[in-house]
N, C-alpha and C positions, 0 to 999 in steps of 0.2 A: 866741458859745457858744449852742447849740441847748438850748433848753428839753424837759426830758424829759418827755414823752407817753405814752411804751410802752407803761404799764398802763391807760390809759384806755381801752383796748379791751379784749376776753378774749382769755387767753393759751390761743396755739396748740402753745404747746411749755416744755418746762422754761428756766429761765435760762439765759444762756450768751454769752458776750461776742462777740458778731457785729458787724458794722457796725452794725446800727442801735444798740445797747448801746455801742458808740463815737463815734458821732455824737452820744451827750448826755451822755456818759460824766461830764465834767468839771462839769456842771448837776445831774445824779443824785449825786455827791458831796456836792459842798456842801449841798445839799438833804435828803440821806438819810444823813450821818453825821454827829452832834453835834458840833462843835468842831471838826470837819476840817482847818481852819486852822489852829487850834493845835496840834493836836496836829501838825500834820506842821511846823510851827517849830519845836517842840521837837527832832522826827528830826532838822530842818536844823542847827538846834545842835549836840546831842552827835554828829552825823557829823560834822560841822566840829571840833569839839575832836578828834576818833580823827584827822582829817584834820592835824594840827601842821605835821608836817613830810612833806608827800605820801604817794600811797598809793591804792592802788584800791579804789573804791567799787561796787557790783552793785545795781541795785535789781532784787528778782526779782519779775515781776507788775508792770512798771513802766507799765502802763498807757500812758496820752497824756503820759508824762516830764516830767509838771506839776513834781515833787518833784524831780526830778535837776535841772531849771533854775534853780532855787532854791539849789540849793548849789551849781553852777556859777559864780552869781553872788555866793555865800558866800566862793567859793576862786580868786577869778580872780587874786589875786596871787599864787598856789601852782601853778605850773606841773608839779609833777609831781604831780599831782593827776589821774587818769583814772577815768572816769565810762562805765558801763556799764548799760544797761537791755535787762533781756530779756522776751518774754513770749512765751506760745502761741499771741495774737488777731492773724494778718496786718493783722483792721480798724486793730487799737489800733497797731500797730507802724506802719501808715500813716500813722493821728492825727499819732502821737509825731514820726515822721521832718519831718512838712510841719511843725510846730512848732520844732522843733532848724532845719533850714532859714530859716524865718523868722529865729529870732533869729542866727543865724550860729554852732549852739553846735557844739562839738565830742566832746556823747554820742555814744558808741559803742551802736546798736540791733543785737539780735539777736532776728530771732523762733525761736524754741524752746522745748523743755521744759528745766523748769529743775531736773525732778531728775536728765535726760540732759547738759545743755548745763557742759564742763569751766569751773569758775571761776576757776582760777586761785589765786596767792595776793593775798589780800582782804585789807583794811584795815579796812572795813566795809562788812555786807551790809544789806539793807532787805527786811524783805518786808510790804506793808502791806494789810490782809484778805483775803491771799491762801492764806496756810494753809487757813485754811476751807474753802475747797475742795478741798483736796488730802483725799485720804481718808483714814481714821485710820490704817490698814494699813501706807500709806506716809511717811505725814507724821513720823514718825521718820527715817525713812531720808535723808529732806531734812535735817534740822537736825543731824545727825551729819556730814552733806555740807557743810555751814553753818558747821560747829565750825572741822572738818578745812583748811577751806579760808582761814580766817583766819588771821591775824599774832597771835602772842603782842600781850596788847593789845586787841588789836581787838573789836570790839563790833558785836553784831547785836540790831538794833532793828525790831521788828514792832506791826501793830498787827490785833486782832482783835476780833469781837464776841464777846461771854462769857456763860458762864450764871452763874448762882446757882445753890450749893448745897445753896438753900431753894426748895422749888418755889413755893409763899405769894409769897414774895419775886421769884420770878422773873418770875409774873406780873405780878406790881407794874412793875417795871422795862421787860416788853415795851407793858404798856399807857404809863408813861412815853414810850418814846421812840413810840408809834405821834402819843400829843397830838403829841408834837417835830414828828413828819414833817404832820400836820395844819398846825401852825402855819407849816409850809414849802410849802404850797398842795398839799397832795397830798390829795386826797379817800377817802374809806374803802372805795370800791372800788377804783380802783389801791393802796391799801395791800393792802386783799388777794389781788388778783389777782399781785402781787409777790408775796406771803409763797408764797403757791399755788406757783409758778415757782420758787421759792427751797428748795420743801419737798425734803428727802433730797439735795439740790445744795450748800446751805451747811452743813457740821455744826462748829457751835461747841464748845468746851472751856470748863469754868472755869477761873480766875482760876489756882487752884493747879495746875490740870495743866499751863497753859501755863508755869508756871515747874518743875514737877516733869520735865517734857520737855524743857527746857532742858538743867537740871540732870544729869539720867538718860545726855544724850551729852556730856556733857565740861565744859558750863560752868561758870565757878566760883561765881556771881551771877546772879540774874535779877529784876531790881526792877519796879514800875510807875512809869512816868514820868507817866501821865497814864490817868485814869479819866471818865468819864462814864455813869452806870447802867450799860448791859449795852454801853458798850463801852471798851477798854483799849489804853493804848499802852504795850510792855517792851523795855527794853534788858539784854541777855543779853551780859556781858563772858567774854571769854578770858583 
């Protein structure tokens, strides 16, 4: 795993998951979101419980299909169990393929859009801080697609960075996880040479809009599985 660098120099261009953003992809993670591991156990969890008795899983944003080998390895005595990751980054769907290859898995990889790309009927979907990118205009129009396309049942679990809807407070929280990413060997110029690259690219929601959006297309429930300052993991049941 490739140590991430990318902001240690000035950025030339806004974010955007290209190869070099894939080649450290999985190091940038763990390093730049609190808890990463857990939280993405717990996804493997309750996609495992929605998974009982087989069923098809989507991870949309599946990045380098860290998370989809994880419940692969969760559901290997559940043979009707199919596993699907899609994404935009040809980089990442390269990642993803030579990984699934290695371990001998049998994810199904699509690179595509994933408010074009048809889903199918879904058991449960995944989409994890990929919203945030999508723009607010359309990011409805995904999670109605998200609703529609699951199993009575079924549950779609995301996970996103959040604001406060105390601004006081909000700053508290960014200066919180900036210490986090310090304490993660990241120095104060690539912190902000990233936020720079990030600005008008990533637009996060609070807490309640991400379950009022839920809610707004169909769902019947939208809880927090897992919090940490200004970032959250929700599972939205059908």
């Amino acid at each position: 795993m490739k140590t991430d660098t990318l902001f240690t120099k000035p950025i030339s261009k806004q974010f955007e998951f290209d190869a070099d953003v894939a080649a450290v992809f999985d190091d940038m993670l763990s390093r730049s979101v609190p808890y990463y591991k857990e939280s993405q156990q717990l996804t493997r969890r309750f996609c495992l419980n929605a998974l009982h008795d087989g069923g098809r899983v989507i991870d949309l944003g599946c990045s380098t299909a860290s998370l989809l080998l994880e419940i692969e390895r969760g559901a290997q005595s559940n043979e009707a169990v199919e596993l699907i990751g899609i994404d935009n980054s040809p980089a990442m769907i390269d990642h993803a393929r030579k990984k699934i290859e290695v371990y001998g898995s049998k994810i199904v990889l699509a690179e595509g859009d994933i408010l074009e790309y048809p889903f199918g009927t879904t058991r449960a979907i995944i989409c994890n801080y990929t919203l945030q990118f999508i723009r607010p205009m359309v990011r409805e129009k995904l999670i109605r697609k998200i609703y529609d396309s699951l199993e009575e049942g079924g549950v779609f679990i995301f996970s996103e960075k959040v604001l406060s809807e105390n601004n006081k407070l909000n700053k508290q929280l960014i200066d919180c996880y900036y210490d986090f990413k310090k304490e993660q060997g990241y120095s104060e110029y690539e912190i902000v040479q990233k936020r720079e690259a990030l600005e008008n690219v990533l637009i996060p929601y609070t807490i309640a809009e991400n379950i009022n959006m839920t809610k707004k297309n169909g769902f019947e429930s939208c809880d927090v599985l897992f919090q940490w300052a200004n970032f959250a993991t929700f599972i939205a049941c059908k």
